[in-house]
N, C-alpha and C positions, 0 to 999 in steps of 0.2 A: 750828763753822760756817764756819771762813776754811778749811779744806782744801775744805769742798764749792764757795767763790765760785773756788779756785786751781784745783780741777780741772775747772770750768765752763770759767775762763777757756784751760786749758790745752785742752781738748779743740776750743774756738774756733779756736783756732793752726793746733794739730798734726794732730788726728783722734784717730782712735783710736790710731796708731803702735803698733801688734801687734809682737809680738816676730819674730826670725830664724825661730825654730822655726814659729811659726803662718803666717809668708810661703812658708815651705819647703811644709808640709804641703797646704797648699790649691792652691798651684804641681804637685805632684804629684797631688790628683786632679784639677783640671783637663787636665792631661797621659792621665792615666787615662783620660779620659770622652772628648778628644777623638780617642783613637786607637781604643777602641772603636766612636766612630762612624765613625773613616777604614775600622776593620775590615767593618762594617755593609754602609759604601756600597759596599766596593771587591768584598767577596768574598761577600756575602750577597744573597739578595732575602727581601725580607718578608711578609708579607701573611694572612690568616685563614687559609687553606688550607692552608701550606706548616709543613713540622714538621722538624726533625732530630733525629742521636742527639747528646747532649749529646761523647762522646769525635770524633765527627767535624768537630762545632764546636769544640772548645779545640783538637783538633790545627791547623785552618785558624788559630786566634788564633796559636796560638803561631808560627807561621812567618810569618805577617804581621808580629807584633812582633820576632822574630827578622831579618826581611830591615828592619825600620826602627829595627836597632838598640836595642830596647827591653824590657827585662824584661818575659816576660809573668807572671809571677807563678805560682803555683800553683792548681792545676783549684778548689779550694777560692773564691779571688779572684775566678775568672773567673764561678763558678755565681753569684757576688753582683750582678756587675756586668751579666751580663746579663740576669738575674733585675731589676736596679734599670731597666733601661730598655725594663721592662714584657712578656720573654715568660716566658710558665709555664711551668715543669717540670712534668713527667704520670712518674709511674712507675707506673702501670697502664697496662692495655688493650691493645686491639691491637697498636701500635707500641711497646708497651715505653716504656722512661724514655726521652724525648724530651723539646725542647722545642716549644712551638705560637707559632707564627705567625713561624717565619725558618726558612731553610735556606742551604746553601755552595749559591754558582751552581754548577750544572752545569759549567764551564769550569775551574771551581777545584774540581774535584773527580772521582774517578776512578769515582765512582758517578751512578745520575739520582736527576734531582728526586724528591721526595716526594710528588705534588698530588696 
């Protein structure tokens, strides 16, 4: 019962005090998450309407993370992430494997929009 009053009292002190590795890991997705949305805001528009092919979106990631110096990971990484901040993959239908609701602006991109 005295290790549970010591690590009461220790956690009063310190916190939790997570180890290297777990400050490391969490430091890198937030790194992850906010470059995806520098990626978002800088070279994307969003919206219901707007759709892309998934290779014209990771090629745009990749040179975005490339010009700010930043691993962009493998197409694998990238379908998660952007899959995690809510658009869907379609591999049916008319437009083929897409994703819904973002596309590359027109300006970053050598093709037009999708609307």
């Amino acid at each position: 019962m005295q290790w549970l009053i010591d690590g009461a009292l220790a956690y009063q002190e310190q916190g939790l005090n997570p180890p290297q590795a777990v400050l490391e890991a969490t430091a890198s997705y937030f790194e992850d998450e906010d470059t995806l949305a520098q990626w978002i805001a800088e070279c994307c528009e969003t919206g219901p309407d707007l759709w892309d092919k998934p290779t014209l979106l990771f090629n745009s990631w990749k040179d975005f993370t490339a010009a700010a110096n930043f691993i962009p990971g493998p197409n694998k990484d990238f379908k998660s992430k952007i899959e995690a901040a809510g658009y869907r993959y379609h591999k049916t239908g008319l437009r083929g494997r897409h994703y819904e609701g973002i596309q590359i602006k027109p300006s970053n991109s050598n093709q037009e929009g999708h609307e």
